[in-house]
C-alpha positions as CSV (number, residue, x, y, z in Angstrom):
1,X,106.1,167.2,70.7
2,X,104.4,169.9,73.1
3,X,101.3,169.8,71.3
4,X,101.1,166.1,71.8
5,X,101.7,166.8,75.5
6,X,98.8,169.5,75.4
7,X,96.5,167.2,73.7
8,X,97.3,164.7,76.4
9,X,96.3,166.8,79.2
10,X,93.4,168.1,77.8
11,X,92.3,164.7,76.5
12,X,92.2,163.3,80.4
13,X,90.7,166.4,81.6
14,X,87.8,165.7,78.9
15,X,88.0,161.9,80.0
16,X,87.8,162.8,83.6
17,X,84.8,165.2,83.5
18,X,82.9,162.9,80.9
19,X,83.1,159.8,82.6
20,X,83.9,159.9,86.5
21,X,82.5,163.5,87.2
22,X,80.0,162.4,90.1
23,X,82.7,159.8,91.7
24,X,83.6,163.1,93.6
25,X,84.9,166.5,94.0
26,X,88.5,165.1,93.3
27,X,87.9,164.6,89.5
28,X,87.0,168.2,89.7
29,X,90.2,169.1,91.2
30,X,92.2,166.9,88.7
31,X,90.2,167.9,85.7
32,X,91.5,171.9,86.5
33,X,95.0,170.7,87.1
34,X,95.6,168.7,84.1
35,X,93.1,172.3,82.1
36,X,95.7,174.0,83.6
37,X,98.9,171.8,82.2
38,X,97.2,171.9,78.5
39,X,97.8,175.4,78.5
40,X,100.7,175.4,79.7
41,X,102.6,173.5,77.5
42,X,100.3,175.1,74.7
43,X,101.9,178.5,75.6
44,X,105.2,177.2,75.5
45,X,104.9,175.8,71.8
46,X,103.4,179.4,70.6
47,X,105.9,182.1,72.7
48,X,109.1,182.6,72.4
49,X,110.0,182.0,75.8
50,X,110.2,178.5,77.3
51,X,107.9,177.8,79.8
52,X,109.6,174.5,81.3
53,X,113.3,175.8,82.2
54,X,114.2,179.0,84.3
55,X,111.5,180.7,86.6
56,X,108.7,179.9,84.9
57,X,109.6,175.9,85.7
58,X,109.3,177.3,89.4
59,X,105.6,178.6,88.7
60,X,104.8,175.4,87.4
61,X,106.1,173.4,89.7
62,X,104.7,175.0,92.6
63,X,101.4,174.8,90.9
64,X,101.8,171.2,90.9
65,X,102.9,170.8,94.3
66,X,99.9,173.0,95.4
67,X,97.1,171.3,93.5
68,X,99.0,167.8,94.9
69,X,98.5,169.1,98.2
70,X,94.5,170.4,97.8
71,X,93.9,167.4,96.1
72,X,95.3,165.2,99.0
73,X,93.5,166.7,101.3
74,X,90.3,167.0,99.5
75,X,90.3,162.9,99.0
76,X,91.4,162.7,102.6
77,X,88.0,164.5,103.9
78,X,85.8,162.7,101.2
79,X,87.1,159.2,102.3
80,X,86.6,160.1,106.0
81,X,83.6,161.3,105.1
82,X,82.4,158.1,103.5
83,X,83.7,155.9,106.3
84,X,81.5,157.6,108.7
85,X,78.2,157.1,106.5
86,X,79.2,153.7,105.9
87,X,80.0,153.1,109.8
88,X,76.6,154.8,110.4
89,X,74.8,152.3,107.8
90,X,76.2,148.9,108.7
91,X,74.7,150.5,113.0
92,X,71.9,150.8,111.4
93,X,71.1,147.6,109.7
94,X,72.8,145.8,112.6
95,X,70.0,147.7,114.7
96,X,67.5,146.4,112.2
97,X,68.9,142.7,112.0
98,X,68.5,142.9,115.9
99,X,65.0,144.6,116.2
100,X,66.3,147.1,118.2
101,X,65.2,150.5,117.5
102,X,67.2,152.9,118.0
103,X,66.0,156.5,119.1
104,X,66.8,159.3,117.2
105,X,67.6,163.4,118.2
106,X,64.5,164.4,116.5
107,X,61.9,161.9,118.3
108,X,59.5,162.8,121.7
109,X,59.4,160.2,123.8
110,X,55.8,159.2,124.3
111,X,55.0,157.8,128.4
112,X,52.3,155.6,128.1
113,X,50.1,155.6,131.5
């Protein structure tokens, strides 16, 4: 049964990379964690130890909490991120709709005499 658990996690790590890879740095983050589980559980079906009970659930465990917690924050910053473009493009098309131009940092302003 592990093996179908590591096929799993590799199989939507392969799925994630193929075919959402430039949605955003998330899939990235996802893609390693879910690497990361595939081995896991393939390490537990070939040693002797077991990898899912004692310590070595604790290692595991805070693994997944971490990459929880970097992945939160990672889609936190990339949707603020994207409300501020999109803020920015809806002022500038309202600015166009308008026919007011609006100046920018990088412009001289010309006096004309």
């Amino acid at each position: 049964m592990g093996y179908l658990y590591s096929a799993l996690w590799f199989l939507m790590a392969i799925v994630l990379l193929g075919r959402f890879r430039k949605e955003s740095i998330t899939i990235y983050i996802l893609s390693l964690y879910f690497t990361f589980a595939g081995v896991w559980w393939l390490v537990d079906q070939f040693v002797e130890t077991d990898m899912i009970s004692g310590y070595y659930s604790w290692i595991l465990r805070v693994v997944s909490i971490a990459m929880l917690g970097i992945t939160g924050v990672a889609y936190a910053i990339e949707k603020g991120l994207k409300e501020k473009k999109e803020k920015a493009n809806a002022e500038n098309t309202k600015d166009i709709e308008t026919g007011h131009s609006v100046p920018s940092d990088t412009e001289e302003s010309v006096s004309v005499k």
